[in-house]
N, C-alpha and C positions, 0 to 999 in steps of 0.2 A: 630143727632150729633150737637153739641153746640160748638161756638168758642166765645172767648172773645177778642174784639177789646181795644184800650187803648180809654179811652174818650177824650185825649188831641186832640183837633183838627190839621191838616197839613196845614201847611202856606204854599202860593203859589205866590211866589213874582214876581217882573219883570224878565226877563230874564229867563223863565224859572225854577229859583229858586227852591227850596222846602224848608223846615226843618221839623223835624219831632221827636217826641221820640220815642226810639227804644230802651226798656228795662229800663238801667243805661247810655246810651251815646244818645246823638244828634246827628241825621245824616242831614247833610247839604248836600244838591245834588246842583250842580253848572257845568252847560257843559260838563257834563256824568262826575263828579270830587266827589266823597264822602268825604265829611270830617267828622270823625266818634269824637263828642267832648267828650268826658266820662262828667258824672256830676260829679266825684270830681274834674274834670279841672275847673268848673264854681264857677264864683264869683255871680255873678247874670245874671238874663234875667227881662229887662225893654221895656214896651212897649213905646214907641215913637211917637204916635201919628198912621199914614200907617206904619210905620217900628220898628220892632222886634230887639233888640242888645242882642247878646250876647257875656257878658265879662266874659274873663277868669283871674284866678289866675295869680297873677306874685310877682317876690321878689320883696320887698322894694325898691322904688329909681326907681324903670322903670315904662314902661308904659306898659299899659297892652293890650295884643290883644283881639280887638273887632269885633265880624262877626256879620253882618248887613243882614238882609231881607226886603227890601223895596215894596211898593207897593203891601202889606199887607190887609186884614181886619182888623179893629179898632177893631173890638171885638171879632175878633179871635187870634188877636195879646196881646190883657188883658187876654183874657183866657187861651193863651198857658204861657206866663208869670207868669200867679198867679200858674199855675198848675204846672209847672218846677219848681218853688222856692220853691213849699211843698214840692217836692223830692230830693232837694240840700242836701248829706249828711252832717252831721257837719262835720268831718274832712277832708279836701278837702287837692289837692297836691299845693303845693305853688309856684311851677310854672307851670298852666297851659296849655303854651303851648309845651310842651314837651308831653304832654301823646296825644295831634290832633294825629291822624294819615288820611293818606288821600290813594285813591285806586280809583279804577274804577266800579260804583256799577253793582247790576245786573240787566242785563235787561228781560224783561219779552218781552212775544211773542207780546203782545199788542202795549208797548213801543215801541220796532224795528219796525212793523208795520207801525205805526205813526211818529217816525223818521226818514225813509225809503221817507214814502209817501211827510212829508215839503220836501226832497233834491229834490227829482225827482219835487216837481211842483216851487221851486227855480228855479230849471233848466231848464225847462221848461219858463219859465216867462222872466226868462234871453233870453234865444236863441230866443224864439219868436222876444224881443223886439229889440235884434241884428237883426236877418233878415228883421222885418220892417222896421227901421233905414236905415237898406243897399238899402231894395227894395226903398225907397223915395226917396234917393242920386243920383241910376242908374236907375230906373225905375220909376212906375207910382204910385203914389201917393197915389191913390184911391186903389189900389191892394193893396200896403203895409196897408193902413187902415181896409182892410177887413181881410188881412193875419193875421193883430193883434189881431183882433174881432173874428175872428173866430177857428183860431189854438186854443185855451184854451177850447174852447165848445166843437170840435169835438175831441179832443183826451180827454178830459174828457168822451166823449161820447164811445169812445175807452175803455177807463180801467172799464169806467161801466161797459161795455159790459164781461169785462176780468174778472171782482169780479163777475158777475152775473154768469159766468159760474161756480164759485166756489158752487154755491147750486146742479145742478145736477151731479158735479164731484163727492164729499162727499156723495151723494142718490145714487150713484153707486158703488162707493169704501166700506163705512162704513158695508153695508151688508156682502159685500163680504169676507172683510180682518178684520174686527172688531168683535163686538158681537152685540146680540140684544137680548134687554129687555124689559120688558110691562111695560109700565111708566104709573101713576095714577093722574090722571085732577085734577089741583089745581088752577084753574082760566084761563081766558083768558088769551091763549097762552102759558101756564106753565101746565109741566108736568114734575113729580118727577117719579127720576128711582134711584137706588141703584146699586156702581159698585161693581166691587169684591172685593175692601177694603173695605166695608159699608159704603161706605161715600154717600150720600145722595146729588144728582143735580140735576139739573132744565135741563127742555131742552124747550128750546123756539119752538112749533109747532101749528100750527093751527086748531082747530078745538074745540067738547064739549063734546065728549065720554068720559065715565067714564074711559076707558081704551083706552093708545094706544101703538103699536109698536115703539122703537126708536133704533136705532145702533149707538155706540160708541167703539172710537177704546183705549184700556186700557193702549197702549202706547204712546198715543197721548193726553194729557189730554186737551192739547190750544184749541185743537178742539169740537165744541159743538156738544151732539148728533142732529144727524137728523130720520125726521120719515121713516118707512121702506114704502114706498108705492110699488104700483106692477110697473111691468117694463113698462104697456104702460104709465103710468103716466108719469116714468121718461122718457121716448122717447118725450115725446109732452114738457115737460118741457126742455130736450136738446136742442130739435129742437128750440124753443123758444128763451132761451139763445142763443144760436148760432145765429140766425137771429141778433137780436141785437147789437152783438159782430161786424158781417160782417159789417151792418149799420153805425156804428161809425166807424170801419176801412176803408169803403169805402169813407165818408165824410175827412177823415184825409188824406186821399190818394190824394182828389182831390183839397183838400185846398193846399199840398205838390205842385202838380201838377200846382196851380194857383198862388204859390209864384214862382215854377222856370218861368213859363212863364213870370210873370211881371220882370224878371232879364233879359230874351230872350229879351223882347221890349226896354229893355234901350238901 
């Protein structure tokens, strides 16, 4: 099964930014903000050296609205330009910015994920550097310098612990509740299986057999197959995971444990 991507490449400016072509309009993404530009809104797209402009249409007599992507590639910013102005239709709306419309785009499981994971180590980073702050005011010094050092390691060593359980959670579920199919060795670590819409995916698994077992669940597409192995496998590989899991929560408990104490000694 063949898909065609557009060859215009996606700018990825400061802030997060994107822009992108999306058929006949521009999607600007700005702080989960879509701005969706149609190209008969566009007057032109000029590259700027790191920054992208693009002007739109406006009556006679005004000024025209300009959306900026800064911090740019220089030659991905010439090429998404030259590439946009061969698709400007000739008769364009004469003003512009009346056809923008703006929404809130969609996010994909990946995105949440990863926008998820910055708040929480935001948060994180902050409260840390609050209670070491607090512990050097009323208490010991040296405590708060460890409490700073160390909080970040050992609950990172924590959620490792928490993703890592994610491998033998899914080697137990996907058999169970999902399907399973004989996937065919296409290189290190890729192995192609066919779902029941014949669409054709990869499943990331280890090993050189010409053939191997993988479960995928058909409601669940976010999720990647895994391979079916037998049940002591996944038992030593729980156990595993779990050790691990404990280890970081244990460390985080007792870092917790060694910031209230240096609060006791003040």
């Amino acid at each position: 099964m063949s898909t065609t991507t557009s060859p215009i490449p996606v700018l990825r400016g400061s802030g997060g930014t994107t822009l992108q072509a999306d058929g006949d309009a521009l999607a600007l993404r700005r702080w989960r903000k879509e701005k969706r530009i149609p190209l008969q809104a566009v007057r032109q797209v000029r590259a700027e050296g790191r920054a992208l402009a693009v002007e739109l249409t406006a009556p006679a007599g005004t000024t025209p609205t300009v959306f900026r992507v800064r911090a740019v590639s220089t030659v991905a910013a010439t090429v998404f330009a030259d590439a946009v102005t061969a698709r400007l239709p000739e008769e364009r709306e004469a003003d512009g910015a009346s056809l923008v419309t703006e929404g809130t785009p969609t996010e994909s499981e990946d995105e949440a994920y990863w926008r998820k994971l910055k708040i929480c180590a935001w948060v994180v980073g902050l409260v840390t550097v609050g209670v070491a702050v607090a512990m050097a005011i009323v208490g010991s010094g040296f405590l708060a310098f460890l409490f700073l050092i160390l909080n970040p390691v050992t609950l990172g060593i924590a959620v490792l612990g928490l993703y890592a359980m994610r491998t033998p959670y899914y080697e137990w579920y996907l058999p169970r509740y999902g399907i399973t199919v004989e996937a065919v060795y296409r290189g290190p670590r890729s192995y192609a299986y066919t779902d029941l819409h014949g669409t054709v995916r990869t499943a990331s698994v280890p090993g050189n057999a010409p053939t191997r077992w993988v479960a995928y669940h058909p409601d669940r597409p976010f999720v990647e197959a895994f391979a079916a192995y037998s049940w002591i496998r996944k038992v030593f590989r729980t156990l595993f995971c779990l050790a691990f899991l404990l280890v970081g929560l244990s460390l985080f408990a007792f870092n917790i444990y060694m910031a209230v104490d240096g609060f006791q000694r003040g």
